[in-house]
Biopython code that builds the backbone (N, CA, C, O; Angstrom):
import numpy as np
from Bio.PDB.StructureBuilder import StructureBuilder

atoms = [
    (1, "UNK", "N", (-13.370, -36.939, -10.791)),
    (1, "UNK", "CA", (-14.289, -36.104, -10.055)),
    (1, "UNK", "C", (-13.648, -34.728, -9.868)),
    (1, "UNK", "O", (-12.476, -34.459, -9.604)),
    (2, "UNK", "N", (-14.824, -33.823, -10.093)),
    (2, "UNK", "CA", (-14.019, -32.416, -9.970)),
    (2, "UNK", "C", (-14.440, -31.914, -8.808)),
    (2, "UNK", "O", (-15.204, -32.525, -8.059)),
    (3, "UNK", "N", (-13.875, -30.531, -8.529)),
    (3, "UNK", "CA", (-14.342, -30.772, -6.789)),
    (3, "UNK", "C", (-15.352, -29.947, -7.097)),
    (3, "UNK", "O", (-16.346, -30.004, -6.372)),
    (4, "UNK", "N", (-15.338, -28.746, -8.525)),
    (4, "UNK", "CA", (-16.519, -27.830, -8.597)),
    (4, "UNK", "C", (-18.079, -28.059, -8.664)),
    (4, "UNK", "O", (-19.045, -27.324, -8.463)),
    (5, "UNK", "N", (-17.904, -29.575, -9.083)),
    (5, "UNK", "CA", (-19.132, -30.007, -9.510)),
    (5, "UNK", "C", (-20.497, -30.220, -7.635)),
    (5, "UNK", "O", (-21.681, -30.526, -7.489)),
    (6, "UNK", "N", (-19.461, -29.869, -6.764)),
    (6, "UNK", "CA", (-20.259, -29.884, -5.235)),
    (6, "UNK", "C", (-20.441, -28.300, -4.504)),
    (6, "UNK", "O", (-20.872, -28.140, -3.363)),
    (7, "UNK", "N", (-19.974, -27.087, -5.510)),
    (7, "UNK", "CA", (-20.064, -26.302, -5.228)),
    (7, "UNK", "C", (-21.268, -25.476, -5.502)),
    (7, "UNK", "O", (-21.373, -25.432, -6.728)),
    (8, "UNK", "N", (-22.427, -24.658, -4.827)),
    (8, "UNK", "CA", (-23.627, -24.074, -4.612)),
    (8, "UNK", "C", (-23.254, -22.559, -4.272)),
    (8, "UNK", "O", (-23.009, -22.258, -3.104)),
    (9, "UNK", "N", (-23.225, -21.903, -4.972)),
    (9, "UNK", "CA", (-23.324, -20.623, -4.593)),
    (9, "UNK", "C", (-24.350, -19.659, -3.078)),
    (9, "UNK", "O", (-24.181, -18.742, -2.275)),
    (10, "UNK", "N", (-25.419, -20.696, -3.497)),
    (10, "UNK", "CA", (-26.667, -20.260, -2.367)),
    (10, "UNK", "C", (-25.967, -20.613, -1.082)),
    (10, "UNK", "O", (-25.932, -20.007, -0.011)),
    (11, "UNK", "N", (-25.347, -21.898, -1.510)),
    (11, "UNK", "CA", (-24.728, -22.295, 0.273)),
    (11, "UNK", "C", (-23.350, -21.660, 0.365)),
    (11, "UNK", "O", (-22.664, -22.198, 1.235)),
    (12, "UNK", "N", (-22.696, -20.580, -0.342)),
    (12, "UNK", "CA", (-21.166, -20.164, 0.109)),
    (12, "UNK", "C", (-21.631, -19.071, 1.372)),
    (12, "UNK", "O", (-22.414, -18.133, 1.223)),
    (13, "UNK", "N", (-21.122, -19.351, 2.303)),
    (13, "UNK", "CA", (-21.259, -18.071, 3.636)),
    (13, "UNK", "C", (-20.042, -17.376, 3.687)),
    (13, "UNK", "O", (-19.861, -16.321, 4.295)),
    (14, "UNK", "N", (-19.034, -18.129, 2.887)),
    (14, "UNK", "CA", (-17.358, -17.378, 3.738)),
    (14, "UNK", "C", (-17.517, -15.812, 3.085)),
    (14, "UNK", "O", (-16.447, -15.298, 3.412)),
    (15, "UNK", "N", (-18.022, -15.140, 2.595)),
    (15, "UNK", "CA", (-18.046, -14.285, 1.819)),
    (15, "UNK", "C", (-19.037, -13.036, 2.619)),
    (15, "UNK", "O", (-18.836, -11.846, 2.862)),
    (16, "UNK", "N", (-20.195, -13.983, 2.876)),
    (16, "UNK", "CA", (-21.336, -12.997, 3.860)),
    (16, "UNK", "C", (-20.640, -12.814, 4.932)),
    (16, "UNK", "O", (-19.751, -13.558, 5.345)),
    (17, "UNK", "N", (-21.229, -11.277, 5.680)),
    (17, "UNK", "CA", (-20.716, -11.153, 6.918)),
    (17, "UNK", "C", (-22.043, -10.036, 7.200)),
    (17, "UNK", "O", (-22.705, -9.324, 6.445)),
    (18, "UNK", "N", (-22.057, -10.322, 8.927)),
    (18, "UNK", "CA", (-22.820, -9.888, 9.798)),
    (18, "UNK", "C", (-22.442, -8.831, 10.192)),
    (18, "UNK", "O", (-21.366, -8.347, 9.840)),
    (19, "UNK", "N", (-23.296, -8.238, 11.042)),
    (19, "UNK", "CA", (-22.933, -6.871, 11.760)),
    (19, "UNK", "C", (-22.564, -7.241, 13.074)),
    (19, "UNK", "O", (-22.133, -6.388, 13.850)),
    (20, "UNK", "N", (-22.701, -8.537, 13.432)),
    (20, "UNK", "CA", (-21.790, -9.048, 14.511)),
    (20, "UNK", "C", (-20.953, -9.550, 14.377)),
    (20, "UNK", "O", (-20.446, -10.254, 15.250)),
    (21, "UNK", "N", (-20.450, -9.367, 13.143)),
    (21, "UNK", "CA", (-19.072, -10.065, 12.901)),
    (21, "UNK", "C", (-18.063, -9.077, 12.979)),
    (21, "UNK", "O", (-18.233, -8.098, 12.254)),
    (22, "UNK", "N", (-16.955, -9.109, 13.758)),
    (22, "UNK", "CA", (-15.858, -8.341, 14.311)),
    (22, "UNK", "C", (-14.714, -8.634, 13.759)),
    (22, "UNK", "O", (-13.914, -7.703, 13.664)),
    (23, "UNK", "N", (-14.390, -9.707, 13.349)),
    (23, "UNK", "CA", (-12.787, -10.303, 12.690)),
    (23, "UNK", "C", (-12.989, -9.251, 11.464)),
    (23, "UNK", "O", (-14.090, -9.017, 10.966)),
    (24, "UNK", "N", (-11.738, -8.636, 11.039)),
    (24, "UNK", "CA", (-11.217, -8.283, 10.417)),
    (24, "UNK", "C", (-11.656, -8.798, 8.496)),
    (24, "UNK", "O", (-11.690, -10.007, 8.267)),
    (25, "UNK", "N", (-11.888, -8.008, 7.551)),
    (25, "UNK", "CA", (-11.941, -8.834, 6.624)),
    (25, "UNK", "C", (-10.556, -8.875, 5.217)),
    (25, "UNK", "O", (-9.746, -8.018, 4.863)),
    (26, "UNK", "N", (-10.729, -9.786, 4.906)),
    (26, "UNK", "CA", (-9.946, -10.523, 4.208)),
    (26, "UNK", "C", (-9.951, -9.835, 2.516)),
    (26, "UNK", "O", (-10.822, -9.808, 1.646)),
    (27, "UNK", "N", (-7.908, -9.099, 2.602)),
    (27, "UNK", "CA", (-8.036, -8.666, 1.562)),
    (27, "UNK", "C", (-7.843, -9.043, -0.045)),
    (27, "UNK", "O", (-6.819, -9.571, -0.478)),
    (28, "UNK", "N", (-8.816, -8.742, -0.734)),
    (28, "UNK", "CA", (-8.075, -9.112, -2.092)),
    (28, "UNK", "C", (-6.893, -9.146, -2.919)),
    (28, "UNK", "O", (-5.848, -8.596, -2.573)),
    (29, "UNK", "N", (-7.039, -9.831, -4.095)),
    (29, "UNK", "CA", (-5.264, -9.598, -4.538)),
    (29, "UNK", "C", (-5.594, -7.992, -5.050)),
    (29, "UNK", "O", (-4.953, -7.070, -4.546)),
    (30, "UNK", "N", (-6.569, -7.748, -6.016)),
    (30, "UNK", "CA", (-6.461, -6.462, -6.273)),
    (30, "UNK", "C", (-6.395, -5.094, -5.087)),
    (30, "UNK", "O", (-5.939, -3.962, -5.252)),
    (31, "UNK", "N", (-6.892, -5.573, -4.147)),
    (31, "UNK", "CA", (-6.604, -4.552, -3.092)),
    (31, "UNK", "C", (-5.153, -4.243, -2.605)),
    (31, "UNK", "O", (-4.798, -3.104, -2.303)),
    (32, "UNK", "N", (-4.113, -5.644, -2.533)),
    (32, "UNK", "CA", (-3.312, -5.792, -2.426)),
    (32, "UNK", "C", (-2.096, -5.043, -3.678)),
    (32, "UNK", "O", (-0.995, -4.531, -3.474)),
    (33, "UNK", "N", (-2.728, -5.218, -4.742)),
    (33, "UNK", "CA", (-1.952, -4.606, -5.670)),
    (33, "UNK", "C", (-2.020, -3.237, -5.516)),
    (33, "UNK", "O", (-1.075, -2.479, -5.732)),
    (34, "UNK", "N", (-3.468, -2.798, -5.030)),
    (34, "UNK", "CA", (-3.530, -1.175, -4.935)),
    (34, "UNK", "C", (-2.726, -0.953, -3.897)),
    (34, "UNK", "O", (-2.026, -0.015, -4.278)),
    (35, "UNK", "N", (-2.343, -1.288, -2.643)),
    (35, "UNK", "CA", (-1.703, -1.344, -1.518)),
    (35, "UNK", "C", (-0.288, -0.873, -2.201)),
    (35, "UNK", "O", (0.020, 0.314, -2.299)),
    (36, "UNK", "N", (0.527, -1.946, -2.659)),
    (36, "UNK", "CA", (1.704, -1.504, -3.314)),
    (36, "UNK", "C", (2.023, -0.902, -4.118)),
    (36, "UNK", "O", (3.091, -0.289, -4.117)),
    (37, "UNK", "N", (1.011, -0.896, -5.250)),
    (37, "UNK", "CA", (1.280, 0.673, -6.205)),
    (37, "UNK", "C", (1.493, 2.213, -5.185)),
    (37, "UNK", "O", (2.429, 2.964, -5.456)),
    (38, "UNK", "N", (0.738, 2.472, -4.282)),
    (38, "UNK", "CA", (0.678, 3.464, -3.362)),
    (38, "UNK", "C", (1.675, 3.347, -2.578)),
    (38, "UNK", "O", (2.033, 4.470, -2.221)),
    (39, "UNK", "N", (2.367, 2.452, -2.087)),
    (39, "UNK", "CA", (3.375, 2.521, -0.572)),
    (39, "UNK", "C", (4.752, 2.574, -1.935)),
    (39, "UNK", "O", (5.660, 3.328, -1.586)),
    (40, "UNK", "N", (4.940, 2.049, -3.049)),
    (40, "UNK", "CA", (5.725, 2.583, -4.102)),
    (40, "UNK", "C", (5.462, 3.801, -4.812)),
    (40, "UNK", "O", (6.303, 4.139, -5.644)),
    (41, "UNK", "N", (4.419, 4.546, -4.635)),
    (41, "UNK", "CA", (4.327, 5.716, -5.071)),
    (41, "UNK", "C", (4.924, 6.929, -3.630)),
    (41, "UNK", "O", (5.574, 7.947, -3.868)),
    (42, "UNK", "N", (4.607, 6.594, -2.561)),
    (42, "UNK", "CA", (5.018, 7.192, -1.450)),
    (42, "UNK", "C", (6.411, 7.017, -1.119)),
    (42, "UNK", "O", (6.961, 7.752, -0.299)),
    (43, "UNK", "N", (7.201, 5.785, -1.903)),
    (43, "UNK", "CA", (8.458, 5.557, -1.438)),
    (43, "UNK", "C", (9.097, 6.742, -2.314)),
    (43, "UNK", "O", (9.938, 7.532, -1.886)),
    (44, "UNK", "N", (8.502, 6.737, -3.753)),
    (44, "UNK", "CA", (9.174, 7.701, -4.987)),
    (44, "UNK", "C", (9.133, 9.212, -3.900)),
    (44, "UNK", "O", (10.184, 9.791, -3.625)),
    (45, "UNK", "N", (8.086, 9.586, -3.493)),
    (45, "UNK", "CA", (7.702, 11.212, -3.598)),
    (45, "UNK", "C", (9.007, 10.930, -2.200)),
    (45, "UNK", "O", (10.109, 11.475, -2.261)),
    (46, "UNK", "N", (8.649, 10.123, -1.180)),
    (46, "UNK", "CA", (9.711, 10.527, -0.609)),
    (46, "UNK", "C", (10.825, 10.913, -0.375)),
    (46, "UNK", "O", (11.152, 11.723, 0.493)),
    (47, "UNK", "N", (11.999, 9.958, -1.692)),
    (47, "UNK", "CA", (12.923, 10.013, -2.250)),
    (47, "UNK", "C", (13.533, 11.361, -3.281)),
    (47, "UNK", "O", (14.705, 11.647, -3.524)),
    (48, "UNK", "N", (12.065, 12.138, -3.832)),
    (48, "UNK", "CA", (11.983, 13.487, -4.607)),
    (48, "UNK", "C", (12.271, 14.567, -3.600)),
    (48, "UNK", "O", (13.058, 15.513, -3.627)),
    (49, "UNK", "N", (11.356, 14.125, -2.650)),
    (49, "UNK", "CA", (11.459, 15.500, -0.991)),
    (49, "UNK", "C", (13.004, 15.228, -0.497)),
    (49, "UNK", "O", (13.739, 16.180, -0.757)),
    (50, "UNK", "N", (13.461, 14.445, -0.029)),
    (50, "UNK", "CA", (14.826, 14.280, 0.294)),
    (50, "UNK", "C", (15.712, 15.297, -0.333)),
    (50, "UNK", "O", (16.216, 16.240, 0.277)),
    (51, "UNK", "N", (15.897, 14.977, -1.879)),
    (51, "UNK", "CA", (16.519, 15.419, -2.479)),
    (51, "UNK", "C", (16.237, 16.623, -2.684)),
    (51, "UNK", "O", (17.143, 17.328, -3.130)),
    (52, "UNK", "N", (14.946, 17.217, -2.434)),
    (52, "UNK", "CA", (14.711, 19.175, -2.769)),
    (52, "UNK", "C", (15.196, 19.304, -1.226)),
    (52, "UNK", "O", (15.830, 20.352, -1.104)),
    (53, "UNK", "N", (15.129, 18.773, -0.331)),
    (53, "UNK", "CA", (15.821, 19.289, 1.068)),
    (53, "UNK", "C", (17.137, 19.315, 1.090)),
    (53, "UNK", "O", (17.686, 20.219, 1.720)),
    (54, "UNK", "N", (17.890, 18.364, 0.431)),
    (54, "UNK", "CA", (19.269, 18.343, 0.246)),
    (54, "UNK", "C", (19.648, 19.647, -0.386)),
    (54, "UNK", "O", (20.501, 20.430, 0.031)),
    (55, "UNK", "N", (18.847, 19.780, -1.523)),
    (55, "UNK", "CA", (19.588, 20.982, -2.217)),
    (55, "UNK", "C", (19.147, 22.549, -2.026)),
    (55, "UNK", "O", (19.609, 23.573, -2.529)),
    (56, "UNK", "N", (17.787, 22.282, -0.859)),
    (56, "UNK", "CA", (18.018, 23.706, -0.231)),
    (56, "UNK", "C", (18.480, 24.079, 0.877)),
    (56, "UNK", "O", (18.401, 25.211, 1.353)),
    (57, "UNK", "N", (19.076, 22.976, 1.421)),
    (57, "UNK", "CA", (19.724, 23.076, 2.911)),
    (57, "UNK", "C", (21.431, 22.726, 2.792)),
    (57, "UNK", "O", (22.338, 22.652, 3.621)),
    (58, "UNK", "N", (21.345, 22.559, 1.332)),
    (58, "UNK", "CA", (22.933, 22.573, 1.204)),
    (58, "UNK", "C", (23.978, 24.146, 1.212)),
    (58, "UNK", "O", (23.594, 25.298, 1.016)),
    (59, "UNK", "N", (25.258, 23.684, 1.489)),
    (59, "UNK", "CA", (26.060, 25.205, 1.354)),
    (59, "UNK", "C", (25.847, 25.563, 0.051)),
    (59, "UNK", "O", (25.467, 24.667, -0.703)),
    (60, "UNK", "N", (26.026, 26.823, -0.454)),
    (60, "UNK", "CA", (26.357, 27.081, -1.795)),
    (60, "UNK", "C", (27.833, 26.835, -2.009)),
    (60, "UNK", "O", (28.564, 26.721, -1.025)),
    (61, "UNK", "N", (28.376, 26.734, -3.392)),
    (61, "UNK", "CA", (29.327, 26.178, -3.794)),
    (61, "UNK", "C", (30.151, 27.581, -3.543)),
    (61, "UNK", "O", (29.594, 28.678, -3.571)),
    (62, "UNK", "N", (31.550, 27.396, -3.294)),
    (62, "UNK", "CA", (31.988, 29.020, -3.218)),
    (62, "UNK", "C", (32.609, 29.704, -2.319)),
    (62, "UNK", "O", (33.734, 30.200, -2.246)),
    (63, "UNK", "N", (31.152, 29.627, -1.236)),
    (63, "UNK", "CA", (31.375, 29.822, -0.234)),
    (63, "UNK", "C", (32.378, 29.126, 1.055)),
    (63, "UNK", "O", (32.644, 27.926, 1.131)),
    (64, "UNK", "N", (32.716, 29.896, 1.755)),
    (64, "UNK", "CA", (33.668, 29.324, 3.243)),
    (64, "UNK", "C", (32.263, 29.239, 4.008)),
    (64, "UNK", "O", (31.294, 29.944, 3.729)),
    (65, "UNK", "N", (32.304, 28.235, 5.052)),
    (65, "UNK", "CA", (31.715, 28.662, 6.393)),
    (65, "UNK", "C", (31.927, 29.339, 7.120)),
    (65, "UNK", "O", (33.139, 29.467, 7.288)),
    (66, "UNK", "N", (31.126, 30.131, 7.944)),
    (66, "UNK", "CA", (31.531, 31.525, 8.723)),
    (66, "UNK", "C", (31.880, 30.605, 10.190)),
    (66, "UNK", "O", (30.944, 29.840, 10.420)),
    (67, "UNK", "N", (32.831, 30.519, 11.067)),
    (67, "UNK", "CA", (33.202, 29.777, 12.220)),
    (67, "UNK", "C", (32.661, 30.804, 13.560)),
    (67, "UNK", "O", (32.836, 30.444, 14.724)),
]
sb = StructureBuilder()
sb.init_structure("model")
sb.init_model(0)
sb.init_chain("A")
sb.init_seg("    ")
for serial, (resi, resn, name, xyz) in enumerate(atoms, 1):
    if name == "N":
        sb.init_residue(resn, " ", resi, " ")
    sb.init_atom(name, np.array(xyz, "f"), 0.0, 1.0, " ", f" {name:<3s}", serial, name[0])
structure = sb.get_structure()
């Protein structure tokens, strides 16, 4: 016995939702994948900005510090 063979599309509700329905909804894997492509694209740019701040807030080579 398969279990698909009791499944009805007309009767699936977990999927419908109301305008009184308040819980939160339930994300996909592809949403999920978009999620992490982006929070790994934000980790990169962050890691790029760091490094242009490093090298314009660094001393120049050469130079003494003035005390």
């Amino acid at each position: 016995m398969r279990l698909n063979e009791f499944y009805s599309p007309e009767e699936d509700k977990h999927v419908k939702r109301t305008v009184q329905d308040t819980r939160k909804a339930r994300l996909t894997l592809s949403e999920l994948n978009k999620l992490r492509k982006y929070r790994d694209l934000k980790e990169v740019e962050e890691i790029e900005h760091a490094k242009f701040v490093r090298t314009m807030y660094s001393q120049p080579a050469g130079e003494t510090p003035a005390i």
